[in-house]
C-alpha positions in Angstrom: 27.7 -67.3 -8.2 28.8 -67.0 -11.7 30.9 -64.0 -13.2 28.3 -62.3 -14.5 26.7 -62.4 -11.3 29.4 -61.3 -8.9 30.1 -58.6 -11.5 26.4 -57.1 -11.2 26.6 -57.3 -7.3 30.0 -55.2 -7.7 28.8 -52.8 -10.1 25.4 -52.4 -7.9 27.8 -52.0 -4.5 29.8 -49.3 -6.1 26.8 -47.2 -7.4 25.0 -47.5 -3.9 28.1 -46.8 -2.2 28.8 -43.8 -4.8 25.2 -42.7 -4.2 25.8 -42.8 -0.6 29.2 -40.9 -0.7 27.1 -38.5 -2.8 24.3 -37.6 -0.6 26.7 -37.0 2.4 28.5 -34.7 1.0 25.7 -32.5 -0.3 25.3 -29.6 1.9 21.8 -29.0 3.5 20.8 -26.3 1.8 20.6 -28.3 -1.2 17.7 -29.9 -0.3 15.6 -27.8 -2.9 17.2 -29.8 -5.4 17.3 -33.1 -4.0 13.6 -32.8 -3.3 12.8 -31.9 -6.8 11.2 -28.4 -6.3 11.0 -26.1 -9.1 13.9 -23.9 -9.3 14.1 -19.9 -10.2 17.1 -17.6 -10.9 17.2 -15.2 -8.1 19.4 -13.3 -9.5 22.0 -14.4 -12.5 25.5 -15.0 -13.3 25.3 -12.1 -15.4 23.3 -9.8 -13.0 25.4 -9.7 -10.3 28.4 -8.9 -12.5 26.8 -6.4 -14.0 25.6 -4.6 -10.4 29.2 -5.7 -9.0 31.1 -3.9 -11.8 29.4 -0.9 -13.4 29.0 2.3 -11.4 25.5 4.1 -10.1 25.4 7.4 -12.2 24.5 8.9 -8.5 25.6 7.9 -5.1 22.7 6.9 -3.2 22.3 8.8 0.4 22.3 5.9 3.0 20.5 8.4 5.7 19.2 6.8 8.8 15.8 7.3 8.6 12.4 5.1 10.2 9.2 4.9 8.5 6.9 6.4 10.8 6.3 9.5 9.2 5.3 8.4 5.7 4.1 4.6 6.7 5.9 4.1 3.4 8.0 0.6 2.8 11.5 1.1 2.8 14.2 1.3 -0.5 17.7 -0.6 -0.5 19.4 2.3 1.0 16.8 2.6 4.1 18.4 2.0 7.5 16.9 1.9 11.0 17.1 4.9 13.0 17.2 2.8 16.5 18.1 -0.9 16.7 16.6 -1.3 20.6 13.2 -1.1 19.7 12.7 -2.6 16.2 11.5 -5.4 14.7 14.3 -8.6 13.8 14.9 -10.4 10.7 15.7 -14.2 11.6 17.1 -15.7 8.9 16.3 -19.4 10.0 17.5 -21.4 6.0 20.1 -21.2 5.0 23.2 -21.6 7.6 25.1 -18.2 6.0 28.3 -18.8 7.4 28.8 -22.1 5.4 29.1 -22.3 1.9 26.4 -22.9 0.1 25.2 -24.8 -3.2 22.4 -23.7 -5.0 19.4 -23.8 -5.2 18.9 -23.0 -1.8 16.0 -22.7 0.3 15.7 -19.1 2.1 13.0 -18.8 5.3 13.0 -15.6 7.3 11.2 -15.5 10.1 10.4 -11.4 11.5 10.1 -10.8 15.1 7.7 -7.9 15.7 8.9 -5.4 18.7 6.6 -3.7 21.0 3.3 -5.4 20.3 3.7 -3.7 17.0 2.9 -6.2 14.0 5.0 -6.7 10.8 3.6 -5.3 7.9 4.3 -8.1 5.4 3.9 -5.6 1.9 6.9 -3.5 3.2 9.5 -6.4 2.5 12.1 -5.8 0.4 15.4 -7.8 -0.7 18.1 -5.9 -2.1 21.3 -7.0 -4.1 23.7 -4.9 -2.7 26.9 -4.5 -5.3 28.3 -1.1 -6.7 24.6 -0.7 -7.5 21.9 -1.8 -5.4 18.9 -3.7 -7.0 15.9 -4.4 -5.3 14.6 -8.2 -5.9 12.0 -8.8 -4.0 9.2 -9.4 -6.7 11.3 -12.7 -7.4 10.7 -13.9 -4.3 7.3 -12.4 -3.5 6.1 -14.3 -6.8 6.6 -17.8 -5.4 5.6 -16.9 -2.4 3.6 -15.3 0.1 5.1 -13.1 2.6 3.2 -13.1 6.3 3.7 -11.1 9.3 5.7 -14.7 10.6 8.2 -14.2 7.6 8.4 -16.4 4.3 9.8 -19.7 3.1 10.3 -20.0 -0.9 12.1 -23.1 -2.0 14.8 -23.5 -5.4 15.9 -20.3 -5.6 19.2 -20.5 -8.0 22.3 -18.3 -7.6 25.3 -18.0 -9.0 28.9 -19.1 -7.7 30.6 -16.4 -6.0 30.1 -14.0 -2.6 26.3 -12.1 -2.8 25.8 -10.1 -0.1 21.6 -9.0 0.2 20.0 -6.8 2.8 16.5 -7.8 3.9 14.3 -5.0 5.1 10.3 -4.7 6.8 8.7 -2.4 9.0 6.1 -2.5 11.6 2.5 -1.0 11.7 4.6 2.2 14.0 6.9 2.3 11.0 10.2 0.7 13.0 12.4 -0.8 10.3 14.2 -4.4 10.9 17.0 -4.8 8.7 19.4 -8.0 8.1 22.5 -8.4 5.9 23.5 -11.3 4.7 26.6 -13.0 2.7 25.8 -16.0 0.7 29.0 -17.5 -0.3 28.0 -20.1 -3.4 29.8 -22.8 -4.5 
């Protein structure tokens, strides 16, 4: 082998080896980006600032309340009146309680309760900072939300801790709600 030779090999080494040390590293909740999936904002740097720092004009009234009544769908501040018999929230992507890097995936999965099924218009996804935003239309515009849950795929957040509460009812107007922290890197 000439110089120029071994020098190429080297050079080609280090980047796979680079490339390697790369890939292991990312977490696997990057996978949106690695697979080359379109990516949204979820919410932005300057969003979640904003609804971290400046205060609602009103405090909201966090009233325990079901949706039986009204077969309405429920607001961020909606919680359920009895946790034995309602529907679940399964967050299945990604692993919360590692640090993630975005964009992430996110795939809920609902478990109906007593035989009642998940009424998939009633989902909502709230920001929950010194004022709660709801941002489910985000989501719900890249995908489609079943009685099984949802799986959308790039969805881009900012560093820093988010926490979002994830709400749907059942056709007997049960609520399911989950919280969750994303912490981004």
């Amino acid at each position: 082998m000439n110089l120029q030779t071994t020098r190429a090999l080297w050079a080609l080494i280090a980047a796979v080896l680079a490339g390697s040390a790369l890939a292991f590293d990312l977490p696997l909740d990057a996978g949106a980006a690695r697979a080359g999936v379109a990516t949204f904002d979820l919410f932005t740097e300057s969003e979640a600032l904003t609804w971290n720092t400046t205060r609602p004009n009103e405090l909201k009234d966090f009233k325990t309340r079901d949706l039986r009544d009204d077969n309405s769908a429920p607001n961020c501040s909606s919680t359920p009146d009895n946790d034995a018999d309602n529907p679940q929230i399964k967050i299945t992507a990604p692993t919360v309680e590692k640090p993630l890097i975005a964009p992430i995936d996110l795939d809920l999965r609902f478990v109906p309760a007593g035989g009642a099924q998940i009424r998939p218009e009633t989902l909502r996804i709230c920001y929950m900072g010194l004022v709660s935003m709801d941002i489910t239309k985000r989501i719900t515009d890249r995908a489609t939300v079943s009685t099984q849950g949802l799986h959308v795929s790039g969805a881009l957040l900012p560093q820093g801790h988010h926490r979002l509460v994830i709400l749907v009812a059942d056709q007997r107007g049960r609520l399911a709600r989950r919280e969750a922290v994303f912490n981004v890197l």
